[in-house]
Steps between C-alpha positions, in 0.01 A plus 500: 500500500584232792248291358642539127845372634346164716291450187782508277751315733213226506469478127886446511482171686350272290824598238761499770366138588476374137831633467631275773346199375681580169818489683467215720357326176777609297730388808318167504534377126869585538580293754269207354688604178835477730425191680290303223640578160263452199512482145303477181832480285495097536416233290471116526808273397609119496801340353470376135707297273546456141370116455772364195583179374840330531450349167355544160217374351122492339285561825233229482361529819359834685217422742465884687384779373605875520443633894404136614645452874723181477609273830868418538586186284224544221582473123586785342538409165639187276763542289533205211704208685562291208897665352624449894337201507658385171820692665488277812458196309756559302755587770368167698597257180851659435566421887357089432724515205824678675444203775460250242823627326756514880357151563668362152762696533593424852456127368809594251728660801462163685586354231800726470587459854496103466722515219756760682448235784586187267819698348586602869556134565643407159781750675586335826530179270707578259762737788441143708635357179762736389675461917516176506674460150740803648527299798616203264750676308646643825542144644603339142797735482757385711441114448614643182868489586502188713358318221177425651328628225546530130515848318240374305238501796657843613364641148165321586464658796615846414256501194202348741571786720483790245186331342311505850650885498387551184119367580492716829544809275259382310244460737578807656426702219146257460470625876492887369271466220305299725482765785452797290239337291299483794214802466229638737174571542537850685491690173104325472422566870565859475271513191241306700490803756465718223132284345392456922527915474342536180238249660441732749462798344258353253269403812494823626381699197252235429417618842492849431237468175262453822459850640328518865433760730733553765253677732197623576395781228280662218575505163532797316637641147363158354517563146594172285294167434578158416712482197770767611812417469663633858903542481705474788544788759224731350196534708150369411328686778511653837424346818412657843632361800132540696698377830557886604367767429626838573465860495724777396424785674728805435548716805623823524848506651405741806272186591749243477685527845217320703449231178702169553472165368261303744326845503134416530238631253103459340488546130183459247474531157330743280281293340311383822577735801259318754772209515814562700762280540799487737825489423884575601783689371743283330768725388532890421678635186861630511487655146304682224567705197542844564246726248754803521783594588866340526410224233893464328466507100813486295735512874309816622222551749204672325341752735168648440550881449157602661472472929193322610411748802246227578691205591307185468619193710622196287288204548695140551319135445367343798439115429202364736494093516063448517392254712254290392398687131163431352634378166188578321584897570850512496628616150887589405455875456157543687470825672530472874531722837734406803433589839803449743524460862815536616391485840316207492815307386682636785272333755480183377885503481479595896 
C-alpha cells in the first residue's frame, strides 16, 4: 500500500509542475500585458484634404492619374485661363483709361486755379482802385469850402469813388465763381483704388485656374477628365498628406495610465507582418461616443434597462506618429498592431 501512495504522489508531480508553469505563465503575459500594452484594434491614418478650386471653369489640363503619388508644387489640374485673362485685361485698360481721364481733368483744375488766380488779382486792383478814389474824395472835401475846389470836381470824385466801389464788388463776386468753380480730382483717385483692387483680384484668380500641390501626397477619389467643368469650393479629389503617417490604436482604458505622448512603441501592418516600424505616441484621445447608456434624447438620459454583469472596459484612440513609414505599405485604413514600451520611453527620458 506504501508503494501505491509514492507511486501515486509521483504521478502527481508532473501536474503540480505544469500547473506552476501555467501560473507563472499566466503571471508573465500579465505583466508583459501590464508593462507593454498591445493591440490589434489599430489601423493606419494620414491627414487628407479635399483638393478644390478657387475658381470656375472647363478643366483643360489634368496630368495625374487616380492613386499617383504627387511631389509638393506639381500641377494638379488646369482650369481654362482665358475669361480671367479677358477679366484682367479688361480691368488693366479701364485703369490706362481712368489715368488718361485725371490727367485731362487735372489739366482743367489748373486751369481753374489760374483763372481763380487771375480774378484774385483783378481784386487787389480794383480795392487798390476803389482806396485811392476814397482817399480823393476824403481830401477833395474840405477844399470844398475854402474854394479850392469846384463842386463840380467834388461830384467827379464822389462818382470816381463809387465806380471803383462798384468794380470791387464786381470782382469780388468774379472771385467766388472763380473759387468755387475750381473742381478736383479726388473723386477719380478714389475710383483709381477701386480698378488697382479689381486689378488685383483679377491676378489672383487667374492664379488660382492653376491648381498645384501643396505637399507631398497621393491622389485618390480621382474621378473626372479633361472637359469637366470644376466650380468653386467643391472637391475634385482627395489628397494624402504622405509626410506622416500614423496609427490609431485604441487601447483599453485600464491600459492607459502608463500610455503618454512621447510613449515609445513598434507597430506593423497586417498586410506584411515581417516589417516593423518604430514610432511614438503623439497624443491620446479624451473622448468617444458612448454605445449605451446616459446618451440624452429629447432632454433625458436614456439608460439601458438590462445590467451588463460583464463589464467590458471602453477603449480610447491612441494616435502613434511612425517614424520613417514605408510608403509603399502604408494605406489609410490598413490593418495594423501596436506594441508599446512604456519603459523604454522612460529611459531614454533619464
Amino acid at each position: 500500500m506504501t508503494t501505491n501512495t509514492k507511486t501515486s504522489r509521483i504521478k502527481k508531480i508532473p501536474v503540480i509542475v505544469l500547473a506552476l508553469l501555467t501560473v507563472l505563465l499566466l503571471l508573465f503575459v500579465i505583466w508583459r500585458l501590464d508593462t507593454a500594452p498591445r493591440t490589434d484594434d489599430a489601423y493606419a491614418y494620414a491627414d487628407t484634404i479635399n483638393v478644390v478650386p478657387e475658381v470656375s471653369g472647363k478643366i483643360i489640363d489634368l496630368p495625374i492619374h487616380d492613386n499617383q503619388a504627387v511631389k509638393q508644387g506639381e500641377l494638379l489640374f488646369q482650369i481654362d485661363p482665358r475669361p480671367y485673362e479677358d477679366a484682367l485685361n479688361r480691368a488693366r485698360a479701364n485703369l490706362e483709361s481712368l489715368d488718361k481721364q485725371i490727367e485731362l481733368t487735372q489739366r482743367t483744375v489748373n486751369a481753374q486755379q489760374y483763372n481763380a488766380s487771375a480774378v484774385k488779382a483783378a481784386v487787389e486792383r480794383a480795392r487798390a482802385a476803389a482806396n485811392q478814389a476814397t482817399d480823393t474824395l476824403h481830401r477833395m472835401e474840405p477844399l470844398l469850402s475854402q474854394g479850392y475846389v469846384s463842386a463840380e470836381e467834388v461830384d467827379q470824385a464822389k462818382t470816381a469813388q463809387r465806380a471803383t466801389q462798384a468794380e470791387l464788388n464786381t470782382a469780388l463776386l468774379q472771385a467766388q465763381q472763380a473759387a468755387a468753380a475750381v473742381s478736383g480730382v479726388d473723386a477719380l483717385v478714389a475710383q483709381r483704388a477701386v480698378a488697382q483692387a479689381e486689378i488685383a483680384i483679377a491676378e489672383v484668380n487667374l492664379e488660382f485656374t492653376t491648381v498645384r500641390a501643396p505637399f507631398d501626397g497621393r491622389v485618390v477619389s480621382l474621378k473626372t477628365s479633361v472637359g469637366q467643368f470644376a466650380s468653386a469650393l467643391k472637391p475634385v479629389f482627395t489628397l494624402i498628406d504622405t509626410r506622416h503617417w500614423y496609427v490609431i490604436a485604441n487601447f483599453r482604458e485600464t491600459q492607459l495610465k502608463n500610455i503618454h505622448p512621447g510613449t515609445s512603441c513598434t507597430v506593423y501592418l497586417m498586410s506584411n507582418s515581417h516589417e516593423q516600424f518604430q514610432g511614438k505616441v503623439d497624443s491620446i484621445g479624451y473622448g468617444v461616443l458612448p454605445n449605451d447608456g446616459g446618451l440624452v434624447l429629447e432632454g433625458l438620459p436614456r439608460v439601458q434597462r438590462t445590467i451588463n454583469w460583464v463589464r467590458v472596459s471602453q477603449r480610447f484612440p491612441v494616435k502613434i506618429l511612425v517614424e520613417h513609414p514605408n510608403p509603399d505599405l502604408f494605406r489609410i485604413g490598413a490593418s495594423a498592431v501596436a506594441v508599446l514600451q512604456p519603459d523604454r520611453s522612460s529611459n531614454n527620458q533619464k
